[in-house]
N, C-alpha and C positions, 0 to 999 in steps of 0.2 A: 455478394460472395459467389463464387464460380467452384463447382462442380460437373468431374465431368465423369463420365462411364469408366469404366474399369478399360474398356477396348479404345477410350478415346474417341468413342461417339455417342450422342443424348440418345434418348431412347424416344418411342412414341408417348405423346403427351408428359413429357418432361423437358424441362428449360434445357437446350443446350449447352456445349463445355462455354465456359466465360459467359453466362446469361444471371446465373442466379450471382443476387444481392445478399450481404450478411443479414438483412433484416428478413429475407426470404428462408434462409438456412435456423433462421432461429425461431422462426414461425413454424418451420416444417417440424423442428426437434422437440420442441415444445408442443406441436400436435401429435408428435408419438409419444410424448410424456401422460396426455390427457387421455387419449386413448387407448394406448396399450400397456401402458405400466398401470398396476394396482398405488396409485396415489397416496392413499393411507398407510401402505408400505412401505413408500421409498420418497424420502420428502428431495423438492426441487434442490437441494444443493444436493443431496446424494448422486442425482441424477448426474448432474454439471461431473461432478469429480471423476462418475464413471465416461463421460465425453472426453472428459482430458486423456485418460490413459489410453483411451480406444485411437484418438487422436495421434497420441506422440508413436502408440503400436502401427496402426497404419498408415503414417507417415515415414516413418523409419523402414517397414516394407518395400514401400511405392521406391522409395531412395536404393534400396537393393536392385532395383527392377529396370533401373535406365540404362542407357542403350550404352557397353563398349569403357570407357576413361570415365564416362559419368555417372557410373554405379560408385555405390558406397555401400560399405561391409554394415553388416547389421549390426546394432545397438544390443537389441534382445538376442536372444538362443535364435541361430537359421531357421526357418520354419513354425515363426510361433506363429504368425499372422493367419497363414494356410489350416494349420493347427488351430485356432480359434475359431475359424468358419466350420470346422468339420463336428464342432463335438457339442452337447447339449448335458443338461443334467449335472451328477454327479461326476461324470468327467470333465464338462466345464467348470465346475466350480474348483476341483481338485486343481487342473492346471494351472486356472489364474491365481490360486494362492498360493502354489509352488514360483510362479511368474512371478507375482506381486514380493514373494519373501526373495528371490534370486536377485530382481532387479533392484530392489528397496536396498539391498546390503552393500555397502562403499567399497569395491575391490580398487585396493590402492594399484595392483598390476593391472588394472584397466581404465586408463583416465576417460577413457571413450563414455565410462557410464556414469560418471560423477552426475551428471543433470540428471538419467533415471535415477540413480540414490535417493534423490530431494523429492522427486514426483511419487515414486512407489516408497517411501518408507512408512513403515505401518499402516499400507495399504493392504482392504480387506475387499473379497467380492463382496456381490452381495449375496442375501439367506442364499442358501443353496434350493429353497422353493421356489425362485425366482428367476431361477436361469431358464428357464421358458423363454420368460422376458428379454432377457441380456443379450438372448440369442436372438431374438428378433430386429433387439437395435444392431447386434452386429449384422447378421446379415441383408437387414433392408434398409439401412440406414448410412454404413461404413461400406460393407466387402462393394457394392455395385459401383460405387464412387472413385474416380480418382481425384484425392485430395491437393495434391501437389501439382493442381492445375488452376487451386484456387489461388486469387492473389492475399498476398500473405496481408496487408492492411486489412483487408475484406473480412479473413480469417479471422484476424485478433480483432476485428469491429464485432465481429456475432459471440465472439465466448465471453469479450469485456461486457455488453448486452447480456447475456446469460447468467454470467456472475451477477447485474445487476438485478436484475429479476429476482433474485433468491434473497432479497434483503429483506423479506418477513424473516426465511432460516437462522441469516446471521443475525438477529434478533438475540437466537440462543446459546452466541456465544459473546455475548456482551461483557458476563463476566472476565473474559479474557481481555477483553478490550478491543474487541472488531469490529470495527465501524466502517461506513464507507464512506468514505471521502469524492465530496463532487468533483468528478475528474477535470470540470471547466475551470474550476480551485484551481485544481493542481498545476493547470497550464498557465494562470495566469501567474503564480508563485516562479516555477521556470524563467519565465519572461522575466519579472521582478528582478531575479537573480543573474541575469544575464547568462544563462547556462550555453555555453559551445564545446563543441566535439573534442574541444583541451583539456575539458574537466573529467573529474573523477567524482561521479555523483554515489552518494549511500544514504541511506536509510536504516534507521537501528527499529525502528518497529516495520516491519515491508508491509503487512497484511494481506492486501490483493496482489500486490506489486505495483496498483497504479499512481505510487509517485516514479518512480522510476520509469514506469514506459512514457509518462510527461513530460522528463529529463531526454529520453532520446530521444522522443517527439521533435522537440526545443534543438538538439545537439542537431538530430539531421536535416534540420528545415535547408540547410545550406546544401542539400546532397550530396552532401561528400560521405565516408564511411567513417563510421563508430565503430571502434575498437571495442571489443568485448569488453575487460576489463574498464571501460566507463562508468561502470554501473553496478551496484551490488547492494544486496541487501541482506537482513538478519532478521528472523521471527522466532518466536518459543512454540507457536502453536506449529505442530507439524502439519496439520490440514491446509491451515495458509499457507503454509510455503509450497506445499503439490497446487492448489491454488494458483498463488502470486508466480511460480516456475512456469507453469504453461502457457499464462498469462500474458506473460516477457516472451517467452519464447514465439507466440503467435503475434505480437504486435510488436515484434522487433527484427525478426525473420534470424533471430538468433540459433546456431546451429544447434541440431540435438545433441553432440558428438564435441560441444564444446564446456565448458566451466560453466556450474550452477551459477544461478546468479542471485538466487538466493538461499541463504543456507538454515536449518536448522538452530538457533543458539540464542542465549539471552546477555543481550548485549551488555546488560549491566554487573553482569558477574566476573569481568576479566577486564582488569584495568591496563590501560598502553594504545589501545586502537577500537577508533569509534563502531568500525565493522570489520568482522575478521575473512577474505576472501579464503577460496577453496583452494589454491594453490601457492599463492605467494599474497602478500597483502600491498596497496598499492595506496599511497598518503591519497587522502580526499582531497577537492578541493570546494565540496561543494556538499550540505545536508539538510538536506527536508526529509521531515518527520511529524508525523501524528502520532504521537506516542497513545497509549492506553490511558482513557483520565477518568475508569474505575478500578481500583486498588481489584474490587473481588475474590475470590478466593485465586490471583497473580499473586503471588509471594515471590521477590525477587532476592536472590541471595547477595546481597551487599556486603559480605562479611569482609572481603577482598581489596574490599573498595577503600582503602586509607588515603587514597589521593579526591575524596571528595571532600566540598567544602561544608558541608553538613550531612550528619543520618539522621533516620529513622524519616524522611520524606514519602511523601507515594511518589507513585510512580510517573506522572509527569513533568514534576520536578526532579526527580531522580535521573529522565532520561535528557532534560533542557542542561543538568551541567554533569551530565554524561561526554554530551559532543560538546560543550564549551571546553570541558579540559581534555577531551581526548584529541581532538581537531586540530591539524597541523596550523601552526602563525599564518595569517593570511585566505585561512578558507572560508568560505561564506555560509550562513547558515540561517534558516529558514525552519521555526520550531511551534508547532502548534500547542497552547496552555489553554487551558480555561480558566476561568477568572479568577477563580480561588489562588492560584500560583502568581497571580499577580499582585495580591492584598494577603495571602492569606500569612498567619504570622510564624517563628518558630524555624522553622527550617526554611520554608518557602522564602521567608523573608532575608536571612544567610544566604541563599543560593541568588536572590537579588543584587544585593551588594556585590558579592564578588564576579558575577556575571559583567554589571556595570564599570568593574574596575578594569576584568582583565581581557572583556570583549567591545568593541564599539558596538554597542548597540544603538542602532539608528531609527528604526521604524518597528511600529507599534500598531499591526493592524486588525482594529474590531469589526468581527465579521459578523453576517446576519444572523438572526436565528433563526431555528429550524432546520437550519440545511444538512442535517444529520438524521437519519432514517430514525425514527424512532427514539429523539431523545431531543431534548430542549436544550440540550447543555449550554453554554454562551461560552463561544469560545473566541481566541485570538489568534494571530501569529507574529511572533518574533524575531525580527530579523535583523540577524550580527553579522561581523565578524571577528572571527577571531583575532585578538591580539594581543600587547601584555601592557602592562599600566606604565605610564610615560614616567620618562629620567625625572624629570620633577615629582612623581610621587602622584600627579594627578590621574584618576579614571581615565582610560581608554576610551572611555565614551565621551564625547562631549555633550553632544544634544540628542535627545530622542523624540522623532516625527510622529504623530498619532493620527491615524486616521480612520474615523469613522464611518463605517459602512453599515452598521447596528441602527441606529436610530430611525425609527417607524421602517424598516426596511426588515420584513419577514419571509421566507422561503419554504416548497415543501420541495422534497426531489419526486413528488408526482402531482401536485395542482401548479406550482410556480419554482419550477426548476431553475439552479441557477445557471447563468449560461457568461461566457469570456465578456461579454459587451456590459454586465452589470459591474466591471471591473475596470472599466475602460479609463474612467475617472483615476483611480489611483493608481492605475499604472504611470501615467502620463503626470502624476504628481509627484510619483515615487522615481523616476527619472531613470531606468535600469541602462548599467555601466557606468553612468556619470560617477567623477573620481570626487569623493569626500559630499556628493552629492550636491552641490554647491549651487544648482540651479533650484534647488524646492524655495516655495513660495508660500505663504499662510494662505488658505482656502476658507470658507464653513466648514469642511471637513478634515479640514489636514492642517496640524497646530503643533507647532517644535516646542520641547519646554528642559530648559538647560540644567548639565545634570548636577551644577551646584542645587538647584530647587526639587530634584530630585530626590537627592541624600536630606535635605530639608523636611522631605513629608515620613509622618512617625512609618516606622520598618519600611523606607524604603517603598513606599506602594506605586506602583505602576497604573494602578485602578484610575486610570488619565481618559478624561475628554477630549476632544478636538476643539472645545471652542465654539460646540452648534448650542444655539440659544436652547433655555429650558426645555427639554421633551418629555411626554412620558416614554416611557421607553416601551418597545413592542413585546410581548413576555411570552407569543404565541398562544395557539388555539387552546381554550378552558382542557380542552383533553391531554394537550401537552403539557401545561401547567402542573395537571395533577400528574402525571406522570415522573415530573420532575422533583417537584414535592416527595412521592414516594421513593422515589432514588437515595436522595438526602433522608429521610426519615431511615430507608434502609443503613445508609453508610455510619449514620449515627450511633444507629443500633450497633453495628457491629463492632464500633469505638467505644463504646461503654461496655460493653461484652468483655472487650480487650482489656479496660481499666479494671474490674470485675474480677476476672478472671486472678490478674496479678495482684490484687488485694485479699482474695481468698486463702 
């Protein structure tokens, strides 16, 4: 990552302009987190979220500041940036929550500020005893700097870095369903899906935003330019979306002054369109999603939803034939379940069936375990596409490919991270572009099984092997185990509470 002086020269004993790496910049900001912020006061994602706003403020400045045709009118109020280096205390803290409630609020006569709307809404400083603090990152950390001299990959390489780092945090908001997803996943799912700069990539749960900056990744490997409107997403939590917003915005070199790209809302409560964009809505043709697959206290309101093939589901199956029936004929999609959605009965097992009728569902792929921060889940991904059940009355689907990547193959994202090359195998099986797929082959790991035997096994279970001789399976470290154990003993509980409740 590349920072340079505010004058456009390094200082003594400091890297010069285009010297410093993102691993450098996230080294140094996380040495001002240890040392000069009181720790037990302001936990590491607090930190992060106040780096994004400081970010999108002094970037939007520095954009004021170019020379002549190359200036650009400010985002914020003229002189906020000037104004934040100047004031300490009870006046900084006054400002930035007059700032944070100006900029958070969607003025429809200003399309300029739609992306701050997403980033400042119900953004708070921090205590007002801590701006000592705030002001030190601002001034020793921001004002000396010119940012918009770093290169923009470099950029979004050190904040996506930083957001991971905070994954003890998001621990705490599990109940919502935030998890992080190994970004080498995500790239390889892209690839899978054949994604190019023609698509229109969404995501109905965004989280970080990092399926989508995987999607552009994929779109701009060719160099050519991606159209804003490629890419969008939807979250409930509003933290993720200031999150997921800065995220994109720094690992896409997307404009500030342009359309959010991820907006506020819960996808499952408004039936017609799988994501709803900030200006106009634009048919998908492409969706990968990790949805949330702990219910917790997520209540999503489905009352709306009469074009679903079953209620009262959670919310993984809720959001898997979300985008099957929202998804334009022909769009491709790429949907994370865990096991349960794949066997479990009742609804899970209704949203199977007509999944299989009126999408081609083709590949079926079981992923390691572990690879999720703090949770053992065992999960999958599904990948269709949409279409509608053939003039003869037969499934949409014919065969579906299964391929295992689970078996004795366990992961942490910090003793044995997963990386693109543990993937390399099914990529190259899964054949990405080939039309109807028609070059897969039977492996050990990769096993088609037709969807007449399908409809054959009771509710429909997808709970499918590949084919690899008897294993035991890998179930992760004694500590996850019990981890996951108390999940389920939680989720239990809270199902008999429910039954309870309505018998009383």
């Amino acid at each position: 990552m590349t920072v340079g002086r505010g004058s456009g020269r390094g200082v003594a004993g400091e890297p010069q302009e285009n010297d410093w790496t993102s691993r450098q910049i996230t080294e140094r900001l996380w040495t001002f987190y240890r040392e000069k912020i009181s720790t037990k006061a302001r936990t590491r994602l607090e930190f992060v979220e106040h780096i994004a706003y400081l970010l999108f403020l002094k970037l939007d400045h520095e954009h004021t500041q170019r020379p002549g045709r190359f200036a650009k009118p400010p985002i914020a109020p003229a002189g906020t940036w000037p104004k934040l280096t100047d004031l300490n205390g009870e006046d900084l803290h006054a400002f930035l929550a007059r700032l944070m409630d100006e900029l958070g609020t969607p003025n429809p006569t200003d399309p300029r500020r739609a992306t701050a709307s997403v980033l400042f809404h119900d953004a708070q400083p921090w205590n007002i005893d801590r701006m000592s603090e705030l002001r030190q990152l601002i001034v020793e950390e921001f004002a000396p700097y010119r940012w918009t001299a770093v290169p923009p990959s470099a950029l979004g390489e050190a904040f996506s870095s930083m957001l991971a780092d905070c994954r003890e945090d998001l621990l705490t908001k599990r109940q919502t369903g935030q998890i992080l997803t190994p970004p080498p996943l995500l790239a390889v799912v892209a690839k899978a899906l054949a994604v190019t700069r023609e698509d229109r990539v969404i995501d109905a749960a965004g989280g970080l935003g990092s399926t989508l900056i995987a999607a552009h990744r994929e779109m701009a490997a060719s160099g050519m330019y991606v159209d804003s409107t490629a890419i969008a997403a939807a979250d409930i939590d509003a933290q993720m979306c200031r999150f997921a917003t800065m995220n994109i915005l720094l690992n896409t070199g997307r404009v500030l002054s342009d359309m959010p790209p991820v907006l506020r809302a819960d996808s499952l409560k408004a039936k017609g369109v799988a994501v709803r964009r900030y200006h106009r809505d634009v048919a998908a043709t492409v969706a990968i999603c990790n949805p949330p697959f702990k219910s917790g206290d997520v209540v999503s309101d489905t009352d709306q939803r009469d074009d679903f093939w079953a209620q009262k589901a959670d919310l993984p199956t809720n959001f898997l034939q979300h985008l099957a029936i929202t998804l334009p004929q022909g769009a491709r999609a790429a949907v994370f379940v865990p096991d349960g959605v794949l066997f479990g009965s009742g609804a899970a097992a209704t949203v199977r069936e007509a999944l299989l009728k009126n999408c081609d569902v083709h590949t079926l792929l079981r992923l390691p375990t572990g690879i999720f921060h703090g949770t053992n889940s065992k999960s999958n991904i599904l990948f269709f596409t949409k279409s509608v059940p053939r003039p003869t009355g037969e499934p949409a689907t014919r065969e579906l490919w299964v391929y295992d990547a689970r078996t004795d193959n366990h992961h942490t994202d910090t003793g044995r991270p997963l990386t693109e090359a543990d993937f390399a195998d099914f990529l190259a099986a899964y054949r990405p572009g080939e039309l109807d797929h028609r070059g897969r082959t039977t492996s050990p790991r990769f096993h088609s099984y037709p969807v007449s035997e399908l409809f054959q096994r009771a509710g429909v279970s997808l709970d499918l092997k590949a084919g690899l001789a008897a294993t035991l399976d890998d179930f992760g470290s004694p500590g996850e185990i019990a981890l996951s154990i108390a999940e389920h003993l939680d989720e239990a509980g809270k199902r008999f509470r429910t039954v309870a409740e309505s018998l009383a």
